[in-house]
C-alpha positions as CSV (number, residue, x, y, z in Angstrom):
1,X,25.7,-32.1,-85.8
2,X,25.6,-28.8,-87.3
3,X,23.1,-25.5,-87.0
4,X,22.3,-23.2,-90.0
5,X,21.7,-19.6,-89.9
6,X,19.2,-17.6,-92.2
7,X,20.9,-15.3,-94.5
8,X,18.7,-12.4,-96.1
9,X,19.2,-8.9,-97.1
10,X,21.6,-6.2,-97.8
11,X,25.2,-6.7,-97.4
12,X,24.9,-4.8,-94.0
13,X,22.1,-7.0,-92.8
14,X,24.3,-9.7,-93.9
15,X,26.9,-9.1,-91.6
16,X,24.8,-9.1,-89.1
17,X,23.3,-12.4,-89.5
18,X,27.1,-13.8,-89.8
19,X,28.1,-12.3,-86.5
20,X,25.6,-14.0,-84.9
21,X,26.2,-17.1,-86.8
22,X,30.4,-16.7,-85.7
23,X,29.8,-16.2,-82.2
24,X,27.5,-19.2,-82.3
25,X,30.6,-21.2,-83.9
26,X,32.8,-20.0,-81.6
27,X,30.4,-20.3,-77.8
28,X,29.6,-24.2,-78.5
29,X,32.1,-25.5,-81.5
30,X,29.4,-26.5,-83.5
31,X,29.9,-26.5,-87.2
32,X,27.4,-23.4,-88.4
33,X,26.7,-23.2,-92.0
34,X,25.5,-20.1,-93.5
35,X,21.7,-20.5,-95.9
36,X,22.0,-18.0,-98.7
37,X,18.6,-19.3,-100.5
38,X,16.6,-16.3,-99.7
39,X,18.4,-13.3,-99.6
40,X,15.8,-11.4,-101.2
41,X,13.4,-13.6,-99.1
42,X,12.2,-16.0,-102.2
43,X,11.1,-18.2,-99.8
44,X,8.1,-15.2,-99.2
45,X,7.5,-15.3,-102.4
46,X,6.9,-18.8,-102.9
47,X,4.1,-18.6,-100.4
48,X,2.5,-16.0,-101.8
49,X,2.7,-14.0,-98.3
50,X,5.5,-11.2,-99.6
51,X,4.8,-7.8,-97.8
52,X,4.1,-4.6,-99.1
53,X,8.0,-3.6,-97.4
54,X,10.0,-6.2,-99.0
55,X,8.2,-5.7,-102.6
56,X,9.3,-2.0,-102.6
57,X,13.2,-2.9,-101.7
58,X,15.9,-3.3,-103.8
59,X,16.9,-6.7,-104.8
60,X,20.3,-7.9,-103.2
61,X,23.1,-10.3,-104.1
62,X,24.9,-12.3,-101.4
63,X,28.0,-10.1,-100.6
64,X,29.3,-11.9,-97.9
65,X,31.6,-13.9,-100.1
66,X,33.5,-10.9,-100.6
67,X,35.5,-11.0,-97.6
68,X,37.7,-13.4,-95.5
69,X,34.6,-14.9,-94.0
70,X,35.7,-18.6,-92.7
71,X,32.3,-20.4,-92.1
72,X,30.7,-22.1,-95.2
73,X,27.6,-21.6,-97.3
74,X,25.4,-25.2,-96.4
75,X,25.2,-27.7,-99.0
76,X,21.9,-29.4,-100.9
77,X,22.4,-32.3,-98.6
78,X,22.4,-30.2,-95.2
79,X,19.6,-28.0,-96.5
80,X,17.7,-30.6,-97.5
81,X,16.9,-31.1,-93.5
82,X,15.3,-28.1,-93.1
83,X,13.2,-28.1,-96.7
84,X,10.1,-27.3,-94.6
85,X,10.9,-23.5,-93.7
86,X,9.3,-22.5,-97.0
87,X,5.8,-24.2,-95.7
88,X,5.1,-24.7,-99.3
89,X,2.5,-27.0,-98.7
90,X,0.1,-28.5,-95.5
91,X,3.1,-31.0,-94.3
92,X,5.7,-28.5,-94.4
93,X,3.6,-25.9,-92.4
94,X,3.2,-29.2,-89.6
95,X,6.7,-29.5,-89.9
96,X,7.4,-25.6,-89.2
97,X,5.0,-25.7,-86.5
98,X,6.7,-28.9,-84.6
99,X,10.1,-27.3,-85.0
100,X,9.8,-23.9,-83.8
101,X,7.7,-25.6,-80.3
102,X,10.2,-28.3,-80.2
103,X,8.5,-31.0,-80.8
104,X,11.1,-32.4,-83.6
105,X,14.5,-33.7,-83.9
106,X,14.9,-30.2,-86.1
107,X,14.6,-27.1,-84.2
108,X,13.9,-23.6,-85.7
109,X,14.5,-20.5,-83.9
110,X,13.0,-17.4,-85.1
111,X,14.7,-14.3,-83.1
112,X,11.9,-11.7,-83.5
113,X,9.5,-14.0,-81.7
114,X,12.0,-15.2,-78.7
115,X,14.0,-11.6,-77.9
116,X,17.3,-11.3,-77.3
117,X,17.9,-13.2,-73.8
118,X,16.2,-16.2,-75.0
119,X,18.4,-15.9,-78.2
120,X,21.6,-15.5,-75.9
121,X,20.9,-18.7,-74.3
122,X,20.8,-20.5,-77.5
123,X,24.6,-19.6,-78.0
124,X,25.0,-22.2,-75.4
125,X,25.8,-25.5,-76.0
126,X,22.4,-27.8,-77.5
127,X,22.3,-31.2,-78.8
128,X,19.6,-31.2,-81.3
129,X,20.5,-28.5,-85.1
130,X,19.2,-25.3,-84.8
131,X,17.8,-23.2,-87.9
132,X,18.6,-19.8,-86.7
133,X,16.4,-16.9,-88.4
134,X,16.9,-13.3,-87.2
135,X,18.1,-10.2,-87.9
136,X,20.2,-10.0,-84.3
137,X,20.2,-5.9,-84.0
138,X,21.8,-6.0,-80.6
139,X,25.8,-5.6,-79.5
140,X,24.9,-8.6,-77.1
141,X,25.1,-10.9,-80.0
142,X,28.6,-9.9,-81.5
143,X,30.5,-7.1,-79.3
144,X,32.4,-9.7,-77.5
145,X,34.0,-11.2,-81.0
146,X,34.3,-7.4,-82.6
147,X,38.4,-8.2,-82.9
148,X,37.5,-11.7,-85.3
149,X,35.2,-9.8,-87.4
150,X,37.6,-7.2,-87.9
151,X,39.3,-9.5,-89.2
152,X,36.7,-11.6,-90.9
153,X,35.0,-8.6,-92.7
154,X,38.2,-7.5,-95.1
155,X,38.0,-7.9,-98.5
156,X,39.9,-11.0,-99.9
157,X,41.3,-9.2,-103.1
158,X,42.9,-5.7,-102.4
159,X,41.4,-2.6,-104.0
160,X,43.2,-0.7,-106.6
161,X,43.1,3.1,-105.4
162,X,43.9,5.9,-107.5
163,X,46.8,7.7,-105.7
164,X,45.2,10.8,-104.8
165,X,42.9,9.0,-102.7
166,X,45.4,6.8,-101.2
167,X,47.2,9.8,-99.9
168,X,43.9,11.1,-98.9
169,X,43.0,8.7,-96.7
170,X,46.6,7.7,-95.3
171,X,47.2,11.6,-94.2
172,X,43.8,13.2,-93.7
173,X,41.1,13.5,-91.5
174,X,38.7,12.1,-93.7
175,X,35.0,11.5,-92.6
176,X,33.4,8.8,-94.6
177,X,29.3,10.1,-94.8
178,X,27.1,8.4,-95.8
179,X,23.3,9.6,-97.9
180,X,21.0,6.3,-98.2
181,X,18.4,6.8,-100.5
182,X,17.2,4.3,-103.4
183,X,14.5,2.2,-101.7
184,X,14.1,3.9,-98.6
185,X,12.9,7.0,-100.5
186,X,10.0,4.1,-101.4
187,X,9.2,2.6,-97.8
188,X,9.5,5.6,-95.9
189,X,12.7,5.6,-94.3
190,X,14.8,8.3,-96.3
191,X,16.1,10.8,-94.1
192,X,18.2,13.0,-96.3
193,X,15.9,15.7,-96.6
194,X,16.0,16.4,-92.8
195,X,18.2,18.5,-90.8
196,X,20.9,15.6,-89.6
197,X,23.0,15.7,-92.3
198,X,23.7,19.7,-91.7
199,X,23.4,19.2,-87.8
200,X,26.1,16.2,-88.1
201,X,28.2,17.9,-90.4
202,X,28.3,20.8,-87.9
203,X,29.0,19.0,-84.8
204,X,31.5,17.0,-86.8
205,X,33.5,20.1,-87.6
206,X,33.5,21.2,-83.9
207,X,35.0,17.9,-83.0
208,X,37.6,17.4,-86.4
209,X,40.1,19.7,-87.0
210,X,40.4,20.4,-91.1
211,X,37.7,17.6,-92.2
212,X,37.9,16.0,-95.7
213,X,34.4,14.4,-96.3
214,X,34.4,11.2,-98.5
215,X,31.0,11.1,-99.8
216,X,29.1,7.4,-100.1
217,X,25.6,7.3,-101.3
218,X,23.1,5.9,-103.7
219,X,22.1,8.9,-105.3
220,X,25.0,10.4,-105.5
221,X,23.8,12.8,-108.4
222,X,20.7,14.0,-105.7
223,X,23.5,14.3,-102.8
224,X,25.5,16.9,-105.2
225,X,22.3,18.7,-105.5
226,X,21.1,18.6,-102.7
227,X,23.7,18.4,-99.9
228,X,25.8,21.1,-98.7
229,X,29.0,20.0,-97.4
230,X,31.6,22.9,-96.9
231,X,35.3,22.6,-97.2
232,X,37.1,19.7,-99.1
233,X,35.1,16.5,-100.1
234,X,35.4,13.6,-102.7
235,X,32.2,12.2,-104.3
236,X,33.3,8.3,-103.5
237,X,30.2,6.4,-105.0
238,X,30.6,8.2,-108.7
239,X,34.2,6.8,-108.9
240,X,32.9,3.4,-110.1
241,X,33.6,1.2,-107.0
242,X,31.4,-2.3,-106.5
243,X,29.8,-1.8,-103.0
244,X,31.7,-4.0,-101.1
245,X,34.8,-2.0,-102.4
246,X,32.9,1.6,-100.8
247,X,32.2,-0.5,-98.1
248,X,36.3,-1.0,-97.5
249,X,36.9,2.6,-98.5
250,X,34.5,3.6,-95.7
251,X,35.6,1.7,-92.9
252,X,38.9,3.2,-93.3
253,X,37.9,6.8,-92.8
254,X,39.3,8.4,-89.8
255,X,35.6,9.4,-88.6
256,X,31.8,8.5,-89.8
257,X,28.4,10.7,-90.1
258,X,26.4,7.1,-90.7
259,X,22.7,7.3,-92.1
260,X,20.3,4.7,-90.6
261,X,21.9,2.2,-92.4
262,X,23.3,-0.9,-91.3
263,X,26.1,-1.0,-93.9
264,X,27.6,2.4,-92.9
265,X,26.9,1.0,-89.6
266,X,29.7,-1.7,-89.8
267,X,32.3,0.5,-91.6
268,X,32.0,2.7,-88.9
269,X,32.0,0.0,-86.1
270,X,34.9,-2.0,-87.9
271,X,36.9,1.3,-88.0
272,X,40.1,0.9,-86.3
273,X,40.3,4.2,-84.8
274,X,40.8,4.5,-81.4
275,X,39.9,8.4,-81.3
276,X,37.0,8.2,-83.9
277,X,34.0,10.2,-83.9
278,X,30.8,8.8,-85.0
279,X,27.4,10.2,-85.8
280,X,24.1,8.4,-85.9
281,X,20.6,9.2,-86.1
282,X,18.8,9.3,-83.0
283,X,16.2,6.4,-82.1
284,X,17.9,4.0,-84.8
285,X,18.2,0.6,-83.5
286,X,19.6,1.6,-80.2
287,X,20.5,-1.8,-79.0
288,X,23.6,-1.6,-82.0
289,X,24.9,2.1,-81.0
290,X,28.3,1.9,-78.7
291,X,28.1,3.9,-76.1
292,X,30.8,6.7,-77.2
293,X,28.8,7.6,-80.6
294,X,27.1,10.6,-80.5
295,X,23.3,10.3,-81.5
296,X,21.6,13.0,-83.2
């Protein structure tokens, strides 16, 4: 018997959902299979019920494939159990309905709806398959396996670095930051034009001793404009690297000013460095944040 976890979104969202789906694997030995049907939640569409949010965010491809990721994408023939989570019709609503009160063989477990402990429990062994949908935004669901996803989330083809920025990041105290822009400038979540990035920047410098500041962002041309970052810096996202390839490039930055992002999030909470410093924004999905970053 097998469960299947949801998998929407961004690549950092992503990541997310396949932590959870990992430690599930690795709590109760089940076989887990990842569904990547809906990443820019098509299933939504189909019923006609897509909110404003989701209409207004970038469309995303499934990135996960990118790395050394060991459990599998499910089949037609294991999806084909669980047809009715797109209630496209009055059966398939029943259906939902039954399964997320189990009252079917098929279970469904929507996160949002039972909270974290109830969640946690889950992770336990079960006899009847589980669809797991979620977002799991909380270190309870992963921290324990953060050594397997380390090595889980590295790219399976090497990238091909011009030498100057080999050496750069091999022998300097580099500080991957990251600008999001691009849709959150749309939904209301853009917080470039604020005081963090300076404030970070300046509290970064206190703690770093001669900072090199590899830029990431999605508006990179707005960030040169815009953003004033004193002393050396290298303007990453206009080198013409995929994002899973930034994403790489990131992680292995000595230090991280993250924006409220959930892929600069990982890069930063995949680094390696014992001694790093990280910044976040304040109030941002606090059940993620380690203890030793400093919010802002």
């Amino acid at each position: 018997m097998e469960d299947v976890v949801k998998i929407t979104d961004g690549l950092g969202n992503q990541m997310f959902q396949y932590a959870f789906a990992l430690r599930l694997h690795m709590v109760n030995g089940r076989r887990v299979y990842l569904d990547t049907r809906f990443i820019n939640h098509e299933d939504k569409f189909v019923k006609e019920r897509m909110d404003w949010f989701y209409q207004n965010c970038d469309r995303r491809k499934y990135g996960l494939e990118n790395f050394r990721i060991t459990l599998p994408k499910a089949n037609a023939d294991i999806l084909a159990r669980w047809q009715f989570v797109n209630q496209r019709n009055s059966i398939e609503k029943f259906l939902y309905s039954l399964s997320q009160n189990d009252l079917w063989f098929w279970r469904l477990k929507e996160e949002g709806q039972m909270g974290v402990e109830n969640t946690l429990s889950l992770l336990k062994k079960h006899i009847r398959p589980v669809y797991f949908m979620g977002y799991y935004f909380d270190l309870r669901y992963f921290d324990e396996i953060r050594p397997f996803l380390q090595k889980e989330f590295c790219l399976k083809k090497p990238i091909l670095l011009p030498t100057h920025l080999r050496k750069i990041l091999n022998g300097s105290n580099t500080v991957g930051i990251h600008i999001r822009r691009g849709d959150f400038t749309k939904v209301f979540r853009d917080i470039s034009q604020k005081n963090y990035y300076p404030k970070a920047m300046e509290i970064m410098d206190e703690h770093v001793e001669a900072p090199i500041y590899l830029v990431f962002s999605d508006d990179i041309g707005w960030v040169k404009e815009n953003l004033n970052i004193n002393g050396r810096k290298l303007y990453i996202s206009e080198m013409g690297f995929s994002d899973y390839e930034e994403f790489a490039i990131m992680k292995h930055c000595k230090h991280h000013i993250i924006a409220n992002s959930t892929f600069s999030y990982w890069a930063a909470y995949l680094n390696r460095n014992p001694n790093k410093t990280v910044i976040c924004p304040k109030r941002w999905k606090t059940g993620i944040i380690p203890k030793d970053w400093i919010s802002i």
